[in-house]
C-alpha positions as CSV (number, residue, x, y, z in Angstrom):
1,X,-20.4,-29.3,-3.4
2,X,-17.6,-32.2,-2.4
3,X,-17.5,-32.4,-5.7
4,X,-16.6,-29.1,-6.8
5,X,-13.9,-29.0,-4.2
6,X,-12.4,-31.7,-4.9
7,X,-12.3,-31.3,-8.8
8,X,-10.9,-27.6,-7.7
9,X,-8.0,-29.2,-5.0
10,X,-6.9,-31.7,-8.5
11,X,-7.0,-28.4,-10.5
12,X,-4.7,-26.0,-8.3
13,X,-2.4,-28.7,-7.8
14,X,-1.6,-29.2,-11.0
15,X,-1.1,-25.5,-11.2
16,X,0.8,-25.3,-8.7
17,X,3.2,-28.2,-9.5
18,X,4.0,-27.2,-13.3
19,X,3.4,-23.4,-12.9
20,X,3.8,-22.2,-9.5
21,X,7.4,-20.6,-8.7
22,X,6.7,-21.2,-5.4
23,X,5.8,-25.1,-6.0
24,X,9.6,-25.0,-8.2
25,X,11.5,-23.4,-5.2
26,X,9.7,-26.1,-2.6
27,X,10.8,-29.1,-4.9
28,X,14.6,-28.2,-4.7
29,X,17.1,-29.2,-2.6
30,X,16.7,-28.9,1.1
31,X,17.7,-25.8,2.1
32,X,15.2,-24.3,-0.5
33,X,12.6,-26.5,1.0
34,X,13.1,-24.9,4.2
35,X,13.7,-21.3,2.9
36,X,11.3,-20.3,0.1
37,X,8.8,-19.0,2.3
38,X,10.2,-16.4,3.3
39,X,11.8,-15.6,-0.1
40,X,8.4,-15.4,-1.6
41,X,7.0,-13.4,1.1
42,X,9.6,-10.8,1.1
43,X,10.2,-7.5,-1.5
44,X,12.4,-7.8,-4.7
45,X,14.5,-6.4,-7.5
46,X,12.3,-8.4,-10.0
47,X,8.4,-9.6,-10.2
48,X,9.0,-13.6,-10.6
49,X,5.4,-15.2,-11.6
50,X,6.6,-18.7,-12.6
51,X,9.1,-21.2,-13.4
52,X,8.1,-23.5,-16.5
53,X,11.2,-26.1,-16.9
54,X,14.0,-24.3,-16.5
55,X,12.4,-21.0,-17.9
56,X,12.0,-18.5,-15.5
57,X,9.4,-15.8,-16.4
58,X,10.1,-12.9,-14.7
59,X,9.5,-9.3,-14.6
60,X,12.6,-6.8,-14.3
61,X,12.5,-3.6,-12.6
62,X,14.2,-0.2,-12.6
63,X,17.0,-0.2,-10.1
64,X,17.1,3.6,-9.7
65,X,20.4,4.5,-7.6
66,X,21.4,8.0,-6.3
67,X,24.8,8.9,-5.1
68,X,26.7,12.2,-4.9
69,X,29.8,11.3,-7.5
70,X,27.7,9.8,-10.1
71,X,24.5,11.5,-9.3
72,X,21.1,8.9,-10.3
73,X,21.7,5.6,-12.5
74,X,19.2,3.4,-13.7
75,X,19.3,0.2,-14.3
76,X,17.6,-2.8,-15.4
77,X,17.6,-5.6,-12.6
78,X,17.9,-8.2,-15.0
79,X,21.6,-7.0,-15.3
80,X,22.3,-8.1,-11.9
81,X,21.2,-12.2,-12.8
82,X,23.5,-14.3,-12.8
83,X,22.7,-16.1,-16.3
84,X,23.6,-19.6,-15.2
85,X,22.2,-19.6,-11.8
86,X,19.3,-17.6,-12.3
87,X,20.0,-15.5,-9.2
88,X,21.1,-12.3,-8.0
89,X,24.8,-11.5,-7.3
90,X,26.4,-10.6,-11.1
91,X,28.5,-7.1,-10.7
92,X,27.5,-4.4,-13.1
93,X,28.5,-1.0,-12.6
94,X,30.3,-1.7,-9.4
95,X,26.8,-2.8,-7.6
96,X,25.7,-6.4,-7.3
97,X,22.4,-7.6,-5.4
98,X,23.2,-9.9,-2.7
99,X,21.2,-13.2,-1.3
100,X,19.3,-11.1,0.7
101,X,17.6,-8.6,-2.5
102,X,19.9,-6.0,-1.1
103,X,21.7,-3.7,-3.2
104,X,25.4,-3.5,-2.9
105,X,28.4,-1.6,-3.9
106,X,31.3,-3.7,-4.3
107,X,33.9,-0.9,-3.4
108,X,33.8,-0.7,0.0
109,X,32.8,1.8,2.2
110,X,31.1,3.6,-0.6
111,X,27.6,5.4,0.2
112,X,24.6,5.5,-2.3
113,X,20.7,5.5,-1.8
114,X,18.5,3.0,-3.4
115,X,15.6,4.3,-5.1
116,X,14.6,1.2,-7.1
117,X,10.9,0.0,-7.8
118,X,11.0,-2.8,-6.3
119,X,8.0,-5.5,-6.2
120,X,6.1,-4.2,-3.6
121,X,6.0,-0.7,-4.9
122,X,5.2,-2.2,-8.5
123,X,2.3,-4.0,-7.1
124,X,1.2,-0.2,-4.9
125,X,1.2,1.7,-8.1
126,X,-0.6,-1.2,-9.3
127,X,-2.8,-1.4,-6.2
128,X,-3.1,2.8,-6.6
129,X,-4.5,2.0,-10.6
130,X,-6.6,-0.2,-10.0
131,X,-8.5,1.9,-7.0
132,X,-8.1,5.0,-9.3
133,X,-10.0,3.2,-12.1
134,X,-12.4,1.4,-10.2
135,X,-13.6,5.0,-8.0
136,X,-13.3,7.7,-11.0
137,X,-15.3,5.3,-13.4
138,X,-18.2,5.0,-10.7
139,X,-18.2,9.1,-10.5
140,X,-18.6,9.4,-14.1
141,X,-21.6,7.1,-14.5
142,X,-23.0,8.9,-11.2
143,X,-22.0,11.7,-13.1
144,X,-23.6,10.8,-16.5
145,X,-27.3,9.7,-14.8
146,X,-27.6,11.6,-11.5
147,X,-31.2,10.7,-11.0
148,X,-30.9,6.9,-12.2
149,X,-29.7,4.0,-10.5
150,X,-25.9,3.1,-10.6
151,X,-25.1,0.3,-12.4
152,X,-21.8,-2.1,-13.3
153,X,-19.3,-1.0,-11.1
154,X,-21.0,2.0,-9.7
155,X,-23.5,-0.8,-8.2
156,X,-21.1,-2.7,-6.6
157,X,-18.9,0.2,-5.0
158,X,-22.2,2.0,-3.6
159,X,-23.2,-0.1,-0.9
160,X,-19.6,-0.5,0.4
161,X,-18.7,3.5,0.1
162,X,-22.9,3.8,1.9
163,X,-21.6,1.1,4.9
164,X,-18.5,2.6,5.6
165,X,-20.5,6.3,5.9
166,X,-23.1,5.6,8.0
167,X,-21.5,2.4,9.9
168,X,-18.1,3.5,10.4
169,X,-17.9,7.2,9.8
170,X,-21.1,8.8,11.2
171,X,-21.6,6.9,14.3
172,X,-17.8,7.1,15.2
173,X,-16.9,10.6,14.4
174,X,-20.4,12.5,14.7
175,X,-21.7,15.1,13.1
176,X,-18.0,16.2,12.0
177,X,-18.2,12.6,10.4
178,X,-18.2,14.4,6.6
179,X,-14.6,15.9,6.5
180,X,-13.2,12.4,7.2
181,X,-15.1,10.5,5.2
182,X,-13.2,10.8,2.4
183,X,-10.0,9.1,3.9
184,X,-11.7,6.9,5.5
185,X,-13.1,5.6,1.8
186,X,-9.5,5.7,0.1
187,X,-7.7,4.0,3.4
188,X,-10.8,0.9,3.4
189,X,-10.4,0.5,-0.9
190,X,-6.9,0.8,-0.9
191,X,-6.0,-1.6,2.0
192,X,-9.2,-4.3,0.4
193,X,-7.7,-3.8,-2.8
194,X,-4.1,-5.0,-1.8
195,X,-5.4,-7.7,0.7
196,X,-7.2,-9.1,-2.6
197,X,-4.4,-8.4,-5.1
198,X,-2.1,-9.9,-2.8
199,X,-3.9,-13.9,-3.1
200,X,-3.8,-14.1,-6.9
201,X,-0.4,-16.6,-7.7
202,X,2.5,-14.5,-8.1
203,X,1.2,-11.1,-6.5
204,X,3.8,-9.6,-4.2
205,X,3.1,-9.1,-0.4
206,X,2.3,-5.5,-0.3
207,X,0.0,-5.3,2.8
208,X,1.6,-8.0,4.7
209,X,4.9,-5.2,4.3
210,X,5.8,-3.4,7.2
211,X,7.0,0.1,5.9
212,X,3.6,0.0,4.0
213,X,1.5,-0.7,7.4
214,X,3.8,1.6,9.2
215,X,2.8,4.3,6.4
216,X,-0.8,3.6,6.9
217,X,-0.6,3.8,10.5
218,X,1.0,7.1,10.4
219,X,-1.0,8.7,8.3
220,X,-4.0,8.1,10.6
221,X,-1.7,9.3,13.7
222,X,-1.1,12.4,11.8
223,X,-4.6,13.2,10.7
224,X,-5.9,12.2,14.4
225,X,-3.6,14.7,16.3
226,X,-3.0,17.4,13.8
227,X,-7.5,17.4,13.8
228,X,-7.5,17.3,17.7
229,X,-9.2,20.1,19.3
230,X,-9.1,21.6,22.6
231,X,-10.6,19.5,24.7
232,X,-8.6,16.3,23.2
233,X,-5.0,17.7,23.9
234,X,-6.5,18.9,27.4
235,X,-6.9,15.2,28.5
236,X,-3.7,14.3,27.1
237,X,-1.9,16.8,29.0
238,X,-4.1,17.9,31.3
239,X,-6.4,15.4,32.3
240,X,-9.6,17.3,34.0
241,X,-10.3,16.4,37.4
242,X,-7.1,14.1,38.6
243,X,-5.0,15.2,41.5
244,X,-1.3,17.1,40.6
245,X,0.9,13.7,42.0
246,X,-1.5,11.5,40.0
247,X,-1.1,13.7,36.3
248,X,2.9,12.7,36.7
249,X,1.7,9.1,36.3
250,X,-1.0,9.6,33.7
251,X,0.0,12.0,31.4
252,X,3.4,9.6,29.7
253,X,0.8,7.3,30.2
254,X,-1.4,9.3,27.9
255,X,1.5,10.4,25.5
256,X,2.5,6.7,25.4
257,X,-1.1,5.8,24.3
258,X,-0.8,8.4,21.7
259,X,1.7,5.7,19.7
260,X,0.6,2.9,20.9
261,X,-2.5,3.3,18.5
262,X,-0.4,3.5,15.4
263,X,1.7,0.8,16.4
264,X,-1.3,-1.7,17.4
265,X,-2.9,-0.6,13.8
266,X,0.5,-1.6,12.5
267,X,0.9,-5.1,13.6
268,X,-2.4,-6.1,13.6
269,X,-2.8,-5.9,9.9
270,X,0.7,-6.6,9.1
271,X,0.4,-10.0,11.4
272,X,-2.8,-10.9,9.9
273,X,-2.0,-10.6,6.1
274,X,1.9,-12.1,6.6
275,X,0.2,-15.0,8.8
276,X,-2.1,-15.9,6.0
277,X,0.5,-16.1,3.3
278,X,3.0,-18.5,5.3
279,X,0.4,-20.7,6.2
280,X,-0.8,-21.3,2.7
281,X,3.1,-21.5,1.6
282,X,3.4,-23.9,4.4
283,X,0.9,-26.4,3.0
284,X,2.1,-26.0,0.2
285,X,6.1,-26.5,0.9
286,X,4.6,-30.2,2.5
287,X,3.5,-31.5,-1.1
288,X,7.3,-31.7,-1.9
289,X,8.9,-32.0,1.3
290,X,6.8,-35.7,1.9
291,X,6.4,-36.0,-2.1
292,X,3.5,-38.1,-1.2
293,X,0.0,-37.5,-3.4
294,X,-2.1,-38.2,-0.2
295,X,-0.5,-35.3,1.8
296,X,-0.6,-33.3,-2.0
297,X,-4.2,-33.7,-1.8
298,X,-4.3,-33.0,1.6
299,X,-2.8,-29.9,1.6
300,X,-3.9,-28.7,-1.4
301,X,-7.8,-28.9,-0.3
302,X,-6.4,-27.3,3.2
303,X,-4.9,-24.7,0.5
304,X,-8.1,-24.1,-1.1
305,X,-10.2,-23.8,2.2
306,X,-7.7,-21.4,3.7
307,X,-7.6,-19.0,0.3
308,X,-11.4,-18.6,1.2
309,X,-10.9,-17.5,4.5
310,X,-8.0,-15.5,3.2
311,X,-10.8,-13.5,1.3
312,X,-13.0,-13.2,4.4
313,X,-9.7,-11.9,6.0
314,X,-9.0,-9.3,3.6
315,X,-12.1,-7.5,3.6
316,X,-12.2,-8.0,7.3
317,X,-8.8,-6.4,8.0
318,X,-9.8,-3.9,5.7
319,X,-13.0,-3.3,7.9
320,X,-11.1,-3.4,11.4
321,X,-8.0,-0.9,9.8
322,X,-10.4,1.6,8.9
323,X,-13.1,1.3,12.3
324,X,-10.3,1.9,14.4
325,X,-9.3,4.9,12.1
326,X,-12.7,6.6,12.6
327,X,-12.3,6.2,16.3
328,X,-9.2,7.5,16.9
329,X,-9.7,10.7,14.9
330,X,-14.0,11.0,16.3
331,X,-12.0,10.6,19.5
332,X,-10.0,13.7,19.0
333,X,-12.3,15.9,17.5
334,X,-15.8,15.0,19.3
335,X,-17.1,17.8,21.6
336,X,-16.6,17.3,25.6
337,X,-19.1,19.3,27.0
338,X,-18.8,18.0,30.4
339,X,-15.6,19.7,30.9
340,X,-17.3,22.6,31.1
């Protein structure tokens, strides 16, 4: 088993020294020693996978811009790289990307939105595919051989679509568990499918985003309160059996609590998938900022051991995103019969 690690620690540090754009950005000057973290954790104009030489294999995307004098341009983002640097911040059109990936006008004052794809939206449609494929191919084999039993991918998704029914769903909603079940399937597969996605080399950051989190979280708000019966809004509002000066204290208390749940469903997954990603870029940025081939192999078995949690981390957010789901909304729609 040492081994095994070991031979695998010599392997991904080759990769990443000779292939990785992250390794090329860490082994400039000192500023991008310091900085490339973040740049490789944040959203883009373009997909960069790697850096061979002084080859830069990139991906362009649409920058799709919408104002009212020239109504909706498109453009390719490789018009806004600078050919000599490499970078962002080349004028075309009278827009220009700045340092930051933000899109700019360069006559002043002048209002447009920016529609582009960016990475993070490349990689959700991707994300989006990839669920789409996986789920509909299952229903056509269950489809094909009702009374047989599943196999390929049909066998693997069936235990995890069976665990999240009857371990999440049914004993946290009730008997009510069936209308939510369905959400509660696309919200685990889509948010276990990123986590993954997101740890192959090169894949962009799309759960450890905050507007996607955010997104998440609001969709579970929404389908919580807008499902909420009777007896829910009553103890938000209402609460039975606390004295008139008391309800002035605990009903904002109650209303705050409504958003605090989205909020805590934000960060926590947000926190946990961004966390993962700097630490690994961490060890990694230490291989060229000591240039020393004991802390390379250091770090780059630390790399290797922390990519396997990484994968215990995704399915687990995954787990804990959609457990709290099916409380929140079994919450607002379970039966209080002792109000009665």
């Amino acid at each position: 088993m040492a081994r095994k690690i070991i031979c695998l620690s010599i392997l991904l540090s080759v990769f990443l020294m000779y292939f990785s754009p992250i390794a090329q950005a860490a082994s400039g000057d000192d500023e991008d020693k310091t900085g490339f973290i973040m740049h490789h954790i944040k959203d883009s104009h373009e997909w960069h996978f790697a850096t061979i030489g002084h080859t830069h294999i990139s991906l362009p995307l649409p920058v799709i811009i919408y104002s009212s004098d020239r109504g909706f341009e498109i453009y390719s983002s490789s018009n806004f790289v600078d050919p000599e640097t490499h970078t962002f911040g080349r004028e075309h059109n009278g827009y220009f990307i700045d340092d930051h990936d933000k899109l700019r006008a360069t006559e002043e004052g002048r209002s447009f939105v920016d529609l582009s794809i960016t990475k993070n939206v490349a990689m959700l449609f991707l994300v989006l595919g990839v669920t789409l494929y996986l789920i509909l191919t299952a229903t056509k084999q269950y489809k094909r051989n009702p009374n047989r039993a599943p196999k390929g991918i049909a066998s693997f998704l069936e235990p995890i679509i069976l665990f999240v029914r009857d371990e999440i769903a049914l004993p946290n909603i009730g008997p009510k568990y069936k209308k939510f079940t369905p959400y509660l399937l696309t919200l685990f597969f889509f948010i276990w499918f990123g986590n993954l996605l997101g740890l192959l080399p090169g894949a962009a950051n799309l759960t450890g985003n905050i507007a996607v989190t955010v997104t998440l979280a609001m969709i579970t708000f929404f389908v919580t309160n807008f499902n909420g019966n009777k007896a829910y809004w009553k103890h938000v509002v209402a609460t039975p059996g606390v004295p008139l000066p008391l309800l002035l204290i605990i009903v904002p208390v109650e209303i705050i609590g409504l958003f605090t749940k989205p909020f805590a469903l934000t960060v926590r997954l947000f926190v946990a998938i961004t966390a993962g990603h700097i630490v690994i870029l961490s060890f990694i940025g230490l291989i060229f900022v000591f240039e020393s081939y004991a802390v390379g192999f250091a770090s780059t078995m630390m790399v290797v051991f922390i990519n396997l949690i990484e994968l215990l981390v995704a399915t687990i957010q995954a787990y804990v995103f959609t457990l709290f789901s099916a409380m929140y909304i079994g919450a607002a729609v379970a039966d209080h019969g002792h109000d009665h």
